[in-house]
N, C-alpha and C positions, 0 to 999 in steps of 0.2 A: 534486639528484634530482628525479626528476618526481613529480608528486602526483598522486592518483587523482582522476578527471573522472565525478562523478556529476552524472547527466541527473536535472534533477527534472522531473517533469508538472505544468504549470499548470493553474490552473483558466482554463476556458472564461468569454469571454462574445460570444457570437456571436452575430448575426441577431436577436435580440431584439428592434430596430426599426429604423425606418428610417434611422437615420443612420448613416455607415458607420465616424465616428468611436469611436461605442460600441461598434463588436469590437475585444475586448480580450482579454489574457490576463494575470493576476496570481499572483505569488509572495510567501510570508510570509515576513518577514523568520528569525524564527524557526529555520524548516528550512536556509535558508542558512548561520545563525549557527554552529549544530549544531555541520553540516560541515564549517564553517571550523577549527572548533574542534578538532574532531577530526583532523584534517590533511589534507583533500580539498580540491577544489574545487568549488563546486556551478556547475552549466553548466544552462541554463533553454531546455528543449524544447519552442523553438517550432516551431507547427505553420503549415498552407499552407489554409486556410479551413474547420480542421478536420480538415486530414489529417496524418498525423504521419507523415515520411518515413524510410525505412531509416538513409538516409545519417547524421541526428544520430543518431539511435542507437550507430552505427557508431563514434561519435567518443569514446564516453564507457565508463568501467570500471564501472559498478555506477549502477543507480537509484533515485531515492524517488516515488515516486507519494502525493501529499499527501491531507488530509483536504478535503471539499468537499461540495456537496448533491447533485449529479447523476453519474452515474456516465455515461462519454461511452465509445460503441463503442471510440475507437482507445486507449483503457486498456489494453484486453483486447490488441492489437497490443503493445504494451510488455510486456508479461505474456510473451505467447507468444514474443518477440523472446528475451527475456531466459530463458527457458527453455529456448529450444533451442540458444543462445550457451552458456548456461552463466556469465551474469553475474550478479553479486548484486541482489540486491533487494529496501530495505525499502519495506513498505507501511502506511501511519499512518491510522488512523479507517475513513473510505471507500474508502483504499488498501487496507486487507486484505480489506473486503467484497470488491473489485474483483481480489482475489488469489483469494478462494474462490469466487467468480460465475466466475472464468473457468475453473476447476478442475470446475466443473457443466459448463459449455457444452462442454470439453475432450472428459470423456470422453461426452456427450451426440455427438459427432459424429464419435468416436472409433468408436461401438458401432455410427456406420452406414456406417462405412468411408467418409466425409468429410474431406477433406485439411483440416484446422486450419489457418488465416491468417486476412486479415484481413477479407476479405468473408463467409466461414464462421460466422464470430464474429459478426459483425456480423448476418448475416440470424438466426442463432439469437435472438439476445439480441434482437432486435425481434418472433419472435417469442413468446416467453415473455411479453414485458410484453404484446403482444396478447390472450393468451392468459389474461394477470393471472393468472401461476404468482407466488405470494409468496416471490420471492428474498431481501427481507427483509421482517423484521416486525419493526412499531410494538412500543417498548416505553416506556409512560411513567414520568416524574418521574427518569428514571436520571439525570440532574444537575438539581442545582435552583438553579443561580445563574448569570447570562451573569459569562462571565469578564472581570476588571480585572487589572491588573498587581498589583493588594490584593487580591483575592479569591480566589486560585487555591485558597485551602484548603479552600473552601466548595464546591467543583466535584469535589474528590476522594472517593475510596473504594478499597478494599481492591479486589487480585486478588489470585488462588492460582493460583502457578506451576508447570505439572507438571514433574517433578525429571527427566525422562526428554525433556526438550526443549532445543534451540538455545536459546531463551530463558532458561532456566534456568542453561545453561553461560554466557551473558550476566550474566546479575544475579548468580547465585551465592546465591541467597535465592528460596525458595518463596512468601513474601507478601509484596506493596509495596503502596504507596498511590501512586494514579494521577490523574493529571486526566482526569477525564472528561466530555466535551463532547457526546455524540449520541443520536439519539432511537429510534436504529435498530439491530436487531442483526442479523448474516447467516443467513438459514434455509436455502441452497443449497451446498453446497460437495461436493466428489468425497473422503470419508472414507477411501478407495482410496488416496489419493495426499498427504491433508493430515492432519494431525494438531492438535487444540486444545489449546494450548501454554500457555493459563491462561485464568481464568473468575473471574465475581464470587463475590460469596455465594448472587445469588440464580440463578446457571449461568450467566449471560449471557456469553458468549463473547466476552473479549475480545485474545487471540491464536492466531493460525493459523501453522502452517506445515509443508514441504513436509518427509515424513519419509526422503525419499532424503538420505544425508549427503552426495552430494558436489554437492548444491545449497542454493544460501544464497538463498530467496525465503520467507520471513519477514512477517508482518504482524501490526499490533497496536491494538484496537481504539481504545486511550488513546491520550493525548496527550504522547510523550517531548519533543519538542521545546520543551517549556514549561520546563522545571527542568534545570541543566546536572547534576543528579544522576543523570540518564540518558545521560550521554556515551558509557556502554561499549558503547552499542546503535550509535551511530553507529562511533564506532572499530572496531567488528564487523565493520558493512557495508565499511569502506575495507579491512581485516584480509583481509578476502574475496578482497576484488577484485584486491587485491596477492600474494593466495596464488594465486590463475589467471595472473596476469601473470607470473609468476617460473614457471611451470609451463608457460606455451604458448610 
């Protein structure tokens, strides 16, 4: 039987200097492991000097867009890709900012009768940081320890799951303890179109997702990828992608 082919997004590092060996793109072993585990395949979308083409898209059943510092325009292209396919898609840390940044910019170009793709996206979102609209905002001490393969207990904290979400039907439990790793939480999102699917103690949002049911794009501001006690989030996403496949 064939296995589901999720496209993950790497992190960038591009043009940084002058040597042309230093552009690079990297994947965590982690998000691989996941998906192995769960029964996919993970397939690694590389890009063409920053550009991210139709065509791998094309090739794969469902995506993860990972955790990272900078959020890069052709995110927002994989976002839109996968919304208008109708293929799943989880989004981990910076992935779900990058899921509610493009649900802002979405209907921001929506309301001025703007065709949405990838230059649309792209000229929005440069200007907003022009403009230093705060898409997110600083929030500190939300983890207080760099993580070891011994420490991961020290990084975590409680979220509250709304009973009335995909994630919810996922874990089956209202409060978990999560790894959490970032210093930033999302201030932008289209509340139109997404729904916050859990939050800390002190609100900090840390999942999103899209409240049309017959789409599975999903993001969460924790880190599942660390503890295989969060497998059922990954088996979701392939779960997804194999219910579109047996249906198209």
């Amino acid at each position: 039987m064939d296995k589901i082919k999720i496209g993950i997004l790497p992190t960038s590092h591009l043009f940084e200097d002058d040597d042309p060996y230093n552009d690079t793109y990297s994947f965590i072993n982690n998000y691989c492991k996941r998906i192995f585990e769960a029964g996919g395949i993970p397939i690694g979308l590389l890009l063409d000097s920053g550009t991210l083409h139709e065509e791998s898209l094309e090739m794969c059943d469902a995506f993860l867009i990972c955790g990272g510092r900078k959020m890069e325009p052709y995110a927002f292209k994989l976002v839109n890709y996968a919304k208008k396919h109708n293929k799943p898609l989880l989004g981990i840390c910076m992935g779900m900012q990058i899921i509610g940044v493009y649900s802002y910019l979405e209907k921001k170009l929506k309301d001025q009768n703007i065709n949405v793709d990838e230059e649309s996206l792209t000229n929005l979102f440069k200007q907003i940081r022009q403009d230093k609209i705060n898409y997110l905002t600083k929030i500190e001490k939300h983890y207080i320890a760099d993580i070891t393969r011994d420490e991961i207990e020290q990084s975590k904290h409680f979220v509250n799951i709304d009973k009335a979400s995909k994630l919810y039907d996922i874990y089956k439990q209202d409060r978990i303890d999560v790894l959490s790793l970032h210093s930033y939480m999302i201030n932008l999102y289209n509340d139109d179109e997404l729904q916050i699917s859990c939050h800390d103690d002190q609100g900090v949002i840390e999942g999103l997702e899209y409240k049309n049911d017959n789409l599975f794009i999903l993001g969460v501001q924790f880190h599942p990828e660390v503890e295989d006690k969060n497998i059922n989030l990954f088996k979701r996403l392939i779960d997804e992608a194999w219910h579109r496949k047996e249906n198209s």
